[in-house]
N, C-alpha and C positions, 0 to 999 in steps of 0.2 A: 084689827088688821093694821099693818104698818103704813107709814108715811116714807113715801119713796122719793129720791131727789134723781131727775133724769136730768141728762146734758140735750142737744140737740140731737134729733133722729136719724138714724144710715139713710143717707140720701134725701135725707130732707123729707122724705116721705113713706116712712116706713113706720109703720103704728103698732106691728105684729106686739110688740111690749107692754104698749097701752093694752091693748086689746087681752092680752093674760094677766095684767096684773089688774085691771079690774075687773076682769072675772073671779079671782080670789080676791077681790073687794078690797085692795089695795087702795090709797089716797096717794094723789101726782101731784107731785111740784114739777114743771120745766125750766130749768134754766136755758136761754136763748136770744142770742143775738138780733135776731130777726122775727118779732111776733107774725109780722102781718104774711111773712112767706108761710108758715103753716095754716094762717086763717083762708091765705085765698087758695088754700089749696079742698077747701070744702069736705072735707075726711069726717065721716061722723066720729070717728077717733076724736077727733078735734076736743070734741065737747067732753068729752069725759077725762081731760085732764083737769084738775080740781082749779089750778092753781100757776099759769106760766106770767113769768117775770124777764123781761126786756133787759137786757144787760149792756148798758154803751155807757163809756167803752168798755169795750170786752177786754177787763186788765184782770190782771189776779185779785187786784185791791178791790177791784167795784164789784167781783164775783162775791169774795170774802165776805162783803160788807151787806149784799144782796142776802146773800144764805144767813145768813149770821141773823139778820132780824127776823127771817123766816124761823130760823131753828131753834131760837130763843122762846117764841111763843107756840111751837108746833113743833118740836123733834123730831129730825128726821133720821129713821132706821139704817135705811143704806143708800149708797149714791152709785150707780150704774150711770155707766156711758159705755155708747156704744159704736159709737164716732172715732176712728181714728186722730182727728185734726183736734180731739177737744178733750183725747187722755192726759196728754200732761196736767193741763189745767183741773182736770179731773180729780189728777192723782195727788196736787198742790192742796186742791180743795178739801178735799174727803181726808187730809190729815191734818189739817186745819180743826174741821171739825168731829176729828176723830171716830171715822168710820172705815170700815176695813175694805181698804182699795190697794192696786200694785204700788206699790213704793214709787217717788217722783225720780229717785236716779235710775230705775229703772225704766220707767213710762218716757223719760228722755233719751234715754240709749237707743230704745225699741223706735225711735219715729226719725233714726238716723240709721239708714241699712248699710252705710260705707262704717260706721260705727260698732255696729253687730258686726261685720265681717271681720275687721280688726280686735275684737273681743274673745270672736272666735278663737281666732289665730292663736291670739296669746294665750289660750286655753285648751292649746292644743288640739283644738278639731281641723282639721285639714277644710281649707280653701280654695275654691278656683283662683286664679289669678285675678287680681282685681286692682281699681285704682275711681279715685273719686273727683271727679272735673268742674268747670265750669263752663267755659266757651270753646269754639273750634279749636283753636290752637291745642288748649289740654287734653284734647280727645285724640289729636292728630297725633300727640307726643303718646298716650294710651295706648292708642292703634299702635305703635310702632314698639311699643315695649310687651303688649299683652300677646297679640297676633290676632285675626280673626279666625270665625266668627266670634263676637262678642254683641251680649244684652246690655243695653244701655238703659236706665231708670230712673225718676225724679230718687233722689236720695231718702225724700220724706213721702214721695208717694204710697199711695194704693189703690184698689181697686181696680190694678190692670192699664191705670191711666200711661199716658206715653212712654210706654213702653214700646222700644225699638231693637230689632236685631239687626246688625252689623255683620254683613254672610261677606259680600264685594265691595270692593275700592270707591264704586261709585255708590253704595250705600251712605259711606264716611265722609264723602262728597256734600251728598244732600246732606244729610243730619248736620253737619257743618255749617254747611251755609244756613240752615235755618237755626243755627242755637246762634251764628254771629248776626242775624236777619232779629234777632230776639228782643233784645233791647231791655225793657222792663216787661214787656208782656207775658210774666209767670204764669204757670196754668193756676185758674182761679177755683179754688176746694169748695168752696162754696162759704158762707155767712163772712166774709169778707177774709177769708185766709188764700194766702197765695204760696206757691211753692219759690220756695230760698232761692230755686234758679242752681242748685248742687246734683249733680250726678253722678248716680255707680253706674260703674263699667268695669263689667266682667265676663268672663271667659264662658259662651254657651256650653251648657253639659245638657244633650240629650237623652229623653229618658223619659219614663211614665213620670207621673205628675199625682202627687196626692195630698193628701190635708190631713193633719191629726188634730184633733181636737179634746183637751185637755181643761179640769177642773184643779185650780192650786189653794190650796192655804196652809199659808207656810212650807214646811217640808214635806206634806202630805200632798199628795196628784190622784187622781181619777183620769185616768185616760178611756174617755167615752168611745172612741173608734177611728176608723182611719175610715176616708170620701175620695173614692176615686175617682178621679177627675179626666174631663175628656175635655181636649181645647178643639175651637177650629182651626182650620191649615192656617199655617203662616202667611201671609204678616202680620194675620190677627192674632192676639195675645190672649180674645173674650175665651171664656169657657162656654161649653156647648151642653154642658152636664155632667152628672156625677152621682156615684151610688156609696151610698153610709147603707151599715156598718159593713165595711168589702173586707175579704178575705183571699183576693188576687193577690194578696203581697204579703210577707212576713212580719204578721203583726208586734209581735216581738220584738226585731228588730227596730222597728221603726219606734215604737215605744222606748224599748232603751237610748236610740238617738235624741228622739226628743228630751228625754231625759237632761241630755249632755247640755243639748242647748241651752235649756233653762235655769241649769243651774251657773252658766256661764254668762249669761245677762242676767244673773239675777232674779230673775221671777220668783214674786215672792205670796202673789194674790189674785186670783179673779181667776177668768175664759179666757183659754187662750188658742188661736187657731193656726198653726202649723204649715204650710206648706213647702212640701219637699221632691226636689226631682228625682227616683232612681235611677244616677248613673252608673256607668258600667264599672265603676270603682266603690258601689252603694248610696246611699240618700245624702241627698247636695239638700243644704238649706236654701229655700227662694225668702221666705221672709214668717219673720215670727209677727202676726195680728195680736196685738196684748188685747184685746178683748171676745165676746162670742160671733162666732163665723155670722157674717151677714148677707146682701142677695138671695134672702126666699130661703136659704138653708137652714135656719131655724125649723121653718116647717117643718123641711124635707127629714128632719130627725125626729122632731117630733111623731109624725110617722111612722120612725121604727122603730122608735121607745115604745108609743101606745101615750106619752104624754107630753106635758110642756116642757122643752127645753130653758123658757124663759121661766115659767115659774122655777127651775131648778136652779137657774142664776140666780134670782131674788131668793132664794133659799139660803145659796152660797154668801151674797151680800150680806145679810141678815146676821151673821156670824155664825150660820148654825153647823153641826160637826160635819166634816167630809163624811163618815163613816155611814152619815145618813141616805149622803146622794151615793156610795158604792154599789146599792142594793140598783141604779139604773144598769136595766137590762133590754137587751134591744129585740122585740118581737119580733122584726121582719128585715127586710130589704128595703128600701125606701129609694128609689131612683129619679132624678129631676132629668129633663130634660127644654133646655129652653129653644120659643120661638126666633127667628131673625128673619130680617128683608135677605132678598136674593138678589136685588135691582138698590139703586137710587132712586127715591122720588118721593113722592105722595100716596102713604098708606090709604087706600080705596076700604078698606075690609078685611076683617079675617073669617073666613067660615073654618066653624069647628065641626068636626063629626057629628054625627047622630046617631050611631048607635049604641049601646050599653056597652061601658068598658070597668066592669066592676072592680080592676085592678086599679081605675084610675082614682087617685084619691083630693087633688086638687087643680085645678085649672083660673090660671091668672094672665087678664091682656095688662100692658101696663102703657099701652098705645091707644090713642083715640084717631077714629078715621081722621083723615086733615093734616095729621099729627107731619113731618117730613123722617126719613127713616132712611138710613143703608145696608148695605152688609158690614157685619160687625169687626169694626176692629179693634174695640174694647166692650169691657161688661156693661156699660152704660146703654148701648146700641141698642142690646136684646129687649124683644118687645114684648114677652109672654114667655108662659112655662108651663108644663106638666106635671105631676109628682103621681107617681105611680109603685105598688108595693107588692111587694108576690115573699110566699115562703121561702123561696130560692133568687138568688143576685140572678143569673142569668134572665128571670122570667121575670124581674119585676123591670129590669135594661128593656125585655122585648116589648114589654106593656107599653113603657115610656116611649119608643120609639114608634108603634105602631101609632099610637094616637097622635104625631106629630108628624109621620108619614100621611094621613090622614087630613090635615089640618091644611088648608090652601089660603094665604096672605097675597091679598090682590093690592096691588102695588099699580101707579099711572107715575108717567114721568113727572117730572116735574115742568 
């Protein structure tokens, strides 16, 4: 079996990778800034990484020099990362030690989205109106050149983090004052990365909301299906759920757009996950993820493959031919839906159902009583999920809902 080189995990706790690849009896290296944040996190996952190494500082040199004496006595097959904040270094590293990862000019373009916009452009896909800021004053001069509404976004963000719409004047108000109230206090990504403090600002285009999601090497793609996606109401940005492989929308089309994109940033390697608005003028790009879709969606396809999504990554890593993973064919429907507080305060409990929901295929709390909780205004908020699968979209949505209709989260104030 191979010797795997992993970066840190999506969210600092997320094992779903460990847990497939050593079940096909895989061997882990982690590389990681922060040991002891995964040990006190008590995850039997934990234990069955072979092999984690402490990285300070976390420079390119001290990575390099880390792996380097690793890979010299133990060869490592492939390096997967699945961390947005830790592709670049990823992608510096893994050509370093010559293993097939996205190219580094393109792993740097993709973690700059005023960057992709203007990539775009000059590649002729048509843009919303956009411009890229830092403090009130550039946002005020934005507002006045773009018009509103307009989405405003860490430039290097993800995961739904501070993101803002801009509908009225006293929106532009607040958000002002608090980006000149700012100072140094960047939002903090976690293992000590901070956000540059850069932001896109661009023109809201309404419209369904979907995710494609896409295997590359080199010129060859697999495009495994499109995840349609359901947000909650506004001002929250979190997603509420979402059904792979869906057939609401022209999958065609959306495939050939993707297309466009990737060959316009360059994509040249790995998972990559897609999401795109349907406006009324067709699919508006929201942000190209250079790696495999993360929050629990892994699962949710695994599901309606019938297999692991991840061991098909490490398959891809491994260098082995696309032509092999084309044969992924999707059994079923696969529909997640997630838990949320409806109050502020102090998670009391969650009661779940009891009775037989055979449609339903997995259930995850990611809250402990105690824990403090709101309603959600980014993906980090959500407390728990469903995954539920039926022959038909329609009936594997009603599965995932009824069991969340069902499900009662006792909340005390605080």
């Amino acid at each position: 079996m191979a010797h795997l080189l992993l970066f840190d995990l999506p969210g600092g706790n997320d094992f779903g990778i460990v847990d497939d690849a050593c079940a096909l009896g895989h061997r882990l290296t982690l590389l990681t800034a922060d040991a002891g944040h995964y040990r006190r996190l008590g995850d039997p996952a934990w234990q069955r990484i072979q092999r984690v190494v402490e990285v300070r500082p976390w420079t390119p040199e001290c990575l390099r020099d880390a792996a380097a004496a690793i890979h010299h006595a133990d060869r490592f097959e492939a390096l997967i990362c699945l961390i947005d904040i830790r592709v670049v270094d990823a992608s510096v590293l893994a050509q370093d030690l010559g293993l097939p990862f996205l190219s580094p000019a393109a792993a740097r373009l993709l973690r700059d989205k005023a960057a992709v916009r203007a990539a775009l452009r000059t590649h002729g896909i048509p843009q919303p109106p956009f411009a890229e800021i830092g403090g009130g004053a550039e946002l005020r001069t934005a507002v006045a050149e773009l018009g509103l509404p307009l989405i405003v976004k860490p430039a290097d963000g993800y995961g739904s983090q501070d993101v803002t719409l801009l509908r009225m004047p006293d929106d532009v108000d607040r958000l002002c004052a608090a980006l000149d109230a700012r100072s140094d206090a960047a939002t903090d990504y976690g293992f000590g990365v901070r956000a540059r403090g850069r932001l896109l600002v661009e023109r809201y285009v309404t419209g369904a909301m979907v995710g494609c999601d896409l295997f590359v090497q080199g010129s060859r793609r697999i495009f495994l299906g499109v995840n349609a996606k359901e947000r909650f109401a506004p001002p929250s940005f979190a997603f509420r759920g979402s059904c792979f492989p869906s057939q609401r929308h022209d999958v065609a089309v959306l495939e050939r757009y993707a297309g466009r994109l990737l060959d316009a940033v360059g994509f040249d390697f790995g998972a990559c996950h897609i999401e795109m608005i349907l406006g009324p003028d067709g699919p508006v790009l929201v942000e190209i993820n250079p790696r495999l879709v993360s929050a629990q969606i892994p699962y949710q396809m695994g599901y309606a493959f019938g297999r692991s999504i991840y061991a098909e990554l490490i398959r891809l890593h491994q260098g082995e031919p696309l032509d092999d993973l084309a044969a992924l064919s999707p059994q079923a429907f696969s529909t997640i839906r997630w838990m949320v507080a409806d109050a502020e305060g102090i998670l009391e409990g969650i009661d779940l159902p009891t009775h037989d929901a055979p449609a339903v295929q997995r259930v995850v709390l990611l809250r402990s009583p105690g824990d403090a909780v709101r309603p959600p205004r980014h993906n980090a908020d959500r407390i728990g999920y469903v995954v539920a699968t039926a022959p038909r979209e329609g009936d594997a949505d009603a599965a995932a809902e009824a069991y969340l209709a069902a499900t009662r989260i006792r909340i005390t104030a605080h």
